[in-house]
DSSP file (Angstrom, degrees, kcal/mol; ACC not computed):
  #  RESIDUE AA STRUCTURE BP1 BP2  ACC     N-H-->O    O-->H-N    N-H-->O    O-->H-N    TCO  KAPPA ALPHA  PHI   PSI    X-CA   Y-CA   Z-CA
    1    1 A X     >        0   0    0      0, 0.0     4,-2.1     0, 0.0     5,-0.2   0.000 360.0 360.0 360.0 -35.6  -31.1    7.1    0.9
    2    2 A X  H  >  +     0   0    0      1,-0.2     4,-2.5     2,-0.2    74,-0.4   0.716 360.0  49.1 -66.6 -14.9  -27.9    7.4    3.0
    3    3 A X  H  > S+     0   0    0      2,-0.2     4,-1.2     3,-0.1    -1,-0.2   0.815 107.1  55.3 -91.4 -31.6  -27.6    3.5    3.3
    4    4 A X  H >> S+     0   0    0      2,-0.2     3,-4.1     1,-0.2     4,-1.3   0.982 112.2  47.2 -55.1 -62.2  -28.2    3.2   -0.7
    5    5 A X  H >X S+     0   0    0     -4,-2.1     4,-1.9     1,-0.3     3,-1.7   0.931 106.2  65.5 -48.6 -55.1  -24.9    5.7   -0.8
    6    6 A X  H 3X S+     0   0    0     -4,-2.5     4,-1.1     1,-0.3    -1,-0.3   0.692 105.7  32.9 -27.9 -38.3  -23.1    3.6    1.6
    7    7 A X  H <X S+     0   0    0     -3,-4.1     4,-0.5    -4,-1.2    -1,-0.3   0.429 112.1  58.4-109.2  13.4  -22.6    0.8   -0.1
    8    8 A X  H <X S+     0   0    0     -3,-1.7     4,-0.5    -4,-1.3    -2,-0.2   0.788 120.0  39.4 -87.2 -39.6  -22.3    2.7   -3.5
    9    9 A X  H >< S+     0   0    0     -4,-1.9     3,-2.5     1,-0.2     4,-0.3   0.988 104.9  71.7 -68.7 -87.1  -19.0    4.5   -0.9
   10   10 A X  H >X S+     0   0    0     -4,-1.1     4,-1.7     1,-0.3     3,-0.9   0.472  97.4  37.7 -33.0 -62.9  -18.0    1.2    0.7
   11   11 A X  H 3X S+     0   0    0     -4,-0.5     4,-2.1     1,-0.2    -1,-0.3   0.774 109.4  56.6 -86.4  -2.8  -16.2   -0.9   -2.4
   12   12 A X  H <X S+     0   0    0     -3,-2.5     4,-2.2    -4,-0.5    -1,-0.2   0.830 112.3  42.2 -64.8 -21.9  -14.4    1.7   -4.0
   13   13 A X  H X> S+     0   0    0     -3,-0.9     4,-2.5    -4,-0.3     3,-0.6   0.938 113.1  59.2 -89.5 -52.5  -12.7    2.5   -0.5
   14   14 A X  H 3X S+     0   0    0     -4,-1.7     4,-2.1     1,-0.2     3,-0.3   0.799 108.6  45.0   6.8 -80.2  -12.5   -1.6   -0.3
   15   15 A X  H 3X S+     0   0    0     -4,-2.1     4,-2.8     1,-0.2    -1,-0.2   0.819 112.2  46.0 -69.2 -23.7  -10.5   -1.5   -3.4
   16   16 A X  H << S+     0   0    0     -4,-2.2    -1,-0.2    -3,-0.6    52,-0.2   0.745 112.7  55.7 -74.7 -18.9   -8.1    1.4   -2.5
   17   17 A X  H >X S+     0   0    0     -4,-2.5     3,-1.0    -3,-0.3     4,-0.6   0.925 110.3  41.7 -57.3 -66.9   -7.8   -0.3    0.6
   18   18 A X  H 3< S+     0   0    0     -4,-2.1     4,-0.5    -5,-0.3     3,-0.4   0.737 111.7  54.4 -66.4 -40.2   -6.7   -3.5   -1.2
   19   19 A X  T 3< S+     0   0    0     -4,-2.8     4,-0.4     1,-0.2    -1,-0.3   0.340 100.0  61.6 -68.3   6.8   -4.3   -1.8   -3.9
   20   20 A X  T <> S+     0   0    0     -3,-1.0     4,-2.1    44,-0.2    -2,-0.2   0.579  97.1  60.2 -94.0 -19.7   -2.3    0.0   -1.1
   21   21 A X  H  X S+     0   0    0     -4,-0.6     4,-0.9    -3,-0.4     5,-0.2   0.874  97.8  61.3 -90.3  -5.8   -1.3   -3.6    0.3
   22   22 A X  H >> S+     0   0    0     -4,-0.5     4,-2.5     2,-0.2     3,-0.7   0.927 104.0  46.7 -46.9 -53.1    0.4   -4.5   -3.2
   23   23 A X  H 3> S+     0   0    0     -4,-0.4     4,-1.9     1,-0.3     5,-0.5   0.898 115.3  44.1 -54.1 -57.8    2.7   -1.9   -2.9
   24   24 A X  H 3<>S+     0   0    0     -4,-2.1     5,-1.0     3,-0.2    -1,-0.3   0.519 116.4  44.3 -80.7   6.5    3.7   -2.6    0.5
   25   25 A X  I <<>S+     0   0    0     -4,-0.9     5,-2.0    -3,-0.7    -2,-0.2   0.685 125.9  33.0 -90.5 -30.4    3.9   -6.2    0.3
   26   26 A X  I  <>S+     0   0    0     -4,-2.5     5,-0.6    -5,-0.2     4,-0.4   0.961 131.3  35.3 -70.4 -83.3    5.8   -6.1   -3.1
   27   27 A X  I  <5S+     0   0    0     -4,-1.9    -3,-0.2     3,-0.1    30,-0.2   0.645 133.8  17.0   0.8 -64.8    7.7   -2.7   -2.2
   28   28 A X  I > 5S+     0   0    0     -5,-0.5     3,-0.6    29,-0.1    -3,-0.2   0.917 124.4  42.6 -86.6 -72.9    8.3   -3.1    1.8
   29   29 A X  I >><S+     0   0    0     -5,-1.0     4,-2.2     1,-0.3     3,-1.9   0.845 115.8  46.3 -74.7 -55.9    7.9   -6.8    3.1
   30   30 A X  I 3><S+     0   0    0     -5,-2.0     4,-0.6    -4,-0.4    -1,-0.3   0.595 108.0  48.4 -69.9 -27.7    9.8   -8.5    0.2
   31   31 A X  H <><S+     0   0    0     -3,-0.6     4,-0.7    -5,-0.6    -1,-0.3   0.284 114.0  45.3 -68.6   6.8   12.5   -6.8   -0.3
   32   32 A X  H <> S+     0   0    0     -3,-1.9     4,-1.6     2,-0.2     5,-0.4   0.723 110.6  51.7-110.9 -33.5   13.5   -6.8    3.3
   33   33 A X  H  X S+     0   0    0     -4,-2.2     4,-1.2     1,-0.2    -3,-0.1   0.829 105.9  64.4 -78.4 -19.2   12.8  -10.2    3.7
   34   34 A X  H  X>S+     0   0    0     -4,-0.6     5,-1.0     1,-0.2     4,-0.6   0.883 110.4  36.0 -34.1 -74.2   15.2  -10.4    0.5
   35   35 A X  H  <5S+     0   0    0     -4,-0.7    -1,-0.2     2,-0.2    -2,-0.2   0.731 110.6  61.6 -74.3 -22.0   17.9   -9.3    2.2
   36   36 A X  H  <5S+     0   0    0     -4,-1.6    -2,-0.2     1,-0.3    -1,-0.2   0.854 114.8  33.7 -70.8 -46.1   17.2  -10.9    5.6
   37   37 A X  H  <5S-     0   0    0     -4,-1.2    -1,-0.3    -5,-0.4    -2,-0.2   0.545 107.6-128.1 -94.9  -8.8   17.3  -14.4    4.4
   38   38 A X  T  <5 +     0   0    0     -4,-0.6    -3,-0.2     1,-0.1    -4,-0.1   0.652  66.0 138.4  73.8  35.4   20.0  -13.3    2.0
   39   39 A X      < +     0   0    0     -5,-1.0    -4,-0.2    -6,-0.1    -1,-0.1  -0.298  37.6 160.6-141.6  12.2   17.9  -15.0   -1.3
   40   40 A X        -     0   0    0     -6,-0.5     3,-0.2     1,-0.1    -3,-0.0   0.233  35.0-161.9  22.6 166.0   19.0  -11.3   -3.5
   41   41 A X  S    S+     0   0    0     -3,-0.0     2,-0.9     0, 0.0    -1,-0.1  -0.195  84.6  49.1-105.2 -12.5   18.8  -11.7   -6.7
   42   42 A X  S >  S-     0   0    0      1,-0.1     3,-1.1     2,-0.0    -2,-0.1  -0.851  74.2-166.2 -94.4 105.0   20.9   -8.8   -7.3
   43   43 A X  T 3  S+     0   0    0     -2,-0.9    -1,-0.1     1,-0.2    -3,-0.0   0.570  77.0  60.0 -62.6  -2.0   24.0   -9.2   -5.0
   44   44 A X  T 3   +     0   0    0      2,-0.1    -1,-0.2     0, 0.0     2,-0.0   0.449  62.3 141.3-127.6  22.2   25.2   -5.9   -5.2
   45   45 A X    <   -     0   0    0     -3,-1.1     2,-0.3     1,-0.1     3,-0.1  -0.065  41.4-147.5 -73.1 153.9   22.5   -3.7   -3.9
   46   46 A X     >  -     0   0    0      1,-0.2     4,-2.1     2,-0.0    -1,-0.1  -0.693  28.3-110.2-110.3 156.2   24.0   -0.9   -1.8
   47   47 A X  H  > S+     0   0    0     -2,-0.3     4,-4.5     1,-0.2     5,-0.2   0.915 110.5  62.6 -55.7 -46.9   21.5    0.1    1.1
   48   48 A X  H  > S+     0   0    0      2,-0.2     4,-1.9     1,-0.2    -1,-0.2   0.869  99.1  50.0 -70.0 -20.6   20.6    3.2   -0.1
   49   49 A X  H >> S+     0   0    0      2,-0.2     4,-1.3     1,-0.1     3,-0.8   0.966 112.3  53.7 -77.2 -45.5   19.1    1.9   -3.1
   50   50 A X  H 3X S+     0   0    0     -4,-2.1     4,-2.6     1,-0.3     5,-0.5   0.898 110.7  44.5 -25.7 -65.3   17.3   -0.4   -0.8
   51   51 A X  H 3X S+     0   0    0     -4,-4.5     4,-1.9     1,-0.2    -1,-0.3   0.850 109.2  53.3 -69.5 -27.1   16.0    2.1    1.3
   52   52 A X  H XX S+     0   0    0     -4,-1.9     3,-1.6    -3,-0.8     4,-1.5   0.989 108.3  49.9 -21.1 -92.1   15.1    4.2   -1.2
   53   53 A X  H >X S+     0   0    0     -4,-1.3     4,-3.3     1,-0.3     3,-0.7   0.874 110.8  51.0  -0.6 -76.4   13.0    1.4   -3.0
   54   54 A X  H 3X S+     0   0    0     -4,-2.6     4,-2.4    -5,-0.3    -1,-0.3   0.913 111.1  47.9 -53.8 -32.7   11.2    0.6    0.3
   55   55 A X  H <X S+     0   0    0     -4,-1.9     4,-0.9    -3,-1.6    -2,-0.2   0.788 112.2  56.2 -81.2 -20.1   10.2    4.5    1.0
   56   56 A X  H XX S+     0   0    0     -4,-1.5     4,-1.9    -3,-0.7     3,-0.6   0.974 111.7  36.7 -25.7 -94.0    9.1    4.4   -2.5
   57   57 A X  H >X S+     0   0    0     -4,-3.3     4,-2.4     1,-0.3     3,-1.0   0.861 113.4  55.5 -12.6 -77.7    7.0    1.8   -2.0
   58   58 A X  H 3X S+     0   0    0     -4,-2.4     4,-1.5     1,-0.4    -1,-0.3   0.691 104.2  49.2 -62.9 -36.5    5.8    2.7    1.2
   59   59 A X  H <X S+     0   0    0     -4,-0.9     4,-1.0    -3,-0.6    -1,-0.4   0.767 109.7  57.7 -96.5 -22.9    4.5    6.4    0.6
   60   60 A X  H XX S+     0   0    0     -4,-1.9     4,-1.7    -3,-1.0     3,-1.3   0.984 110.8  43.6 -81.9 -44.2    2.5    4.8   -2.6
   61   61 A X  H 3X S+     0   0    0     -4,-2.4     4,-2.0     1,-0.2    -2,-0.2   0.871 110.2  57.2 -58.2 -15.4    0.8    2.4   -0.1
   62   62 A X  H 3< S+     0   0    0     -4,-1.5    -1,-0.2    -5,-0.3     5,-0.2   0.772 109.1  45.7 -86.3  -8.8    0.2    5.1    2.2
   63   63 A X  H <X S+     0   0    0     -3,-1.3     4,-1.7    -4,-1.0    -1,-0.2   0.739 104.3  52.1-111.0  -3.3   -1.5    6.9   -0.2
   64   64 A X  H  X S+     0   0    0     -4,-1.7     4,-0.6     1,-0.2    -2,-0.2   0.580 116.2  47.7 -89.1  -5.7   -3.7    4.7   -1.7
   65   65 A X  H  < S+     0   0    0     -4,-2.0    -2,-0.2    -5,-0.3    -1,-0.2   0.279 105.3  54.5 -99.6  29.4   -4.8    4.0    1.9
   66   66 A X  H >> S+     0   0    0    -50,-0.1     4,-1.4     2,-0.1     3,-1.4   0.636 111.4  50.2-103.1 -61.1   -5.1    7.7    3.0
   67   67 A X  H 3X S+     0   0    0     -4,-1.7     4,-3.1     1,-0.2    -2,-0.2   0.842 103.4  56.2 -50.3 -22.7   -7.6    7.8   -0.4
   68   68 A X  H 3X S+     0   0    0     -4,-0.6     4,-0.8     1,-0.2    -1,-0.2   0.620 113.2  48.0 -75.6 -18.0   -9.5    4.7    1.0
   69   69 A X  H <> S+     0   0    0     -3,-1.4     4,-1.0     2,-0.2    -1,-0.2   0.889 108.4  47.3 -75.1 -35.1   -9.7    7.2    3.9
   70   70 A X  H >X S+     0   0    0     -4,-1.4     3,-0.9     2,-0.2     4,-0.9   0.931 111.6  50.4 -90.3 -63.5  -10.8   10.1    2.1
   71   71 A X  H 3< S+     0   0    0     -4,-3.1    -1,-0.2    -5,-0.3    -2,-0.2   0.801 111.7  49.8 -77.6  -9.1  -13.4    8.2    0.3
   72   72 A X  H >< S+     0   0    0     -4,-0.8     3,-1.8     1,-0.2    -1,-0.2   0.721  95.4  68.7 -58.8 -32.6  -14.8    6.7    3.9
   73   73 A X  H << S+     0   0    0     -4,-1.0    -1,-0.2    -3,-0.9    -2,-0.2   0.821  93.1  62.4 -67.2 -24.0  -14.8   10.1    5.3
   74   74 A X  T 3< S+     0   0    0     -4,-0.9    -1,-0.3    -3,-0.1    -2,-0.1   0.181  76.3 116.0 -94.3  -1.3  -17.9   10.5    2.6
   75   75 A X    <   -     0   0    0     -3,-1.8     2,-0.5   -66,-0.1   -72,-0.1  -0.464  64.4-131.6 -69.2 161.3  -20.1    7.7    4.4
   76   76 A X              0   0    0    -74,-0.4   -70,-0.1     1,-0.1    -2,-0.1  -0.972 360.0 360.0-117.6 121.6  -23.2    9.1    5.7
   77   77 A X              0   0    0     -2,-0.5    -1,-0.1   -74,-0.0   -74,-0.0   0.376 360.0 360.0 -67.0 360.0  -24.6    8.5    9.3
């Protein structure tokens, strides 16, 4: 019965897994890489909103992969 429950577990943490890396690839990677290569599209973005943004970002991916945690912790051995 535990193995049935397992994979019933197994793609919901899959998907929360896989919607946390939107955030941080939209959020983190692309706006840094934005600025890095200088390719902006707003020219006049002060750092702080940038950093803002990215810590934005970043705490929503970290918490849809903390829930992909949460709902792993619920596997049975």
């Amino acid at each position: 019965m535990s193995l049935v429950s397992n994979e019933r577990i197994t793609p919901s943490a899959s998907y929360l897994n896989t919607a946390a890396g939107g955030p941080f690839t939209a959020g983190v990677i692309a706006p840094l890489a934005a600025t890095v290569f200088g390719v902006s599209a707003q020219t006049s973005l002060s750092a702080l909103t940038l950093a803002v943004g990215i810590a934005n970002f970043l705490l929503a991916s970290v918490a849809l992969y903390t829930c992909a945690r949460v709902v792993l912790a619920r596997l049975k051995l």
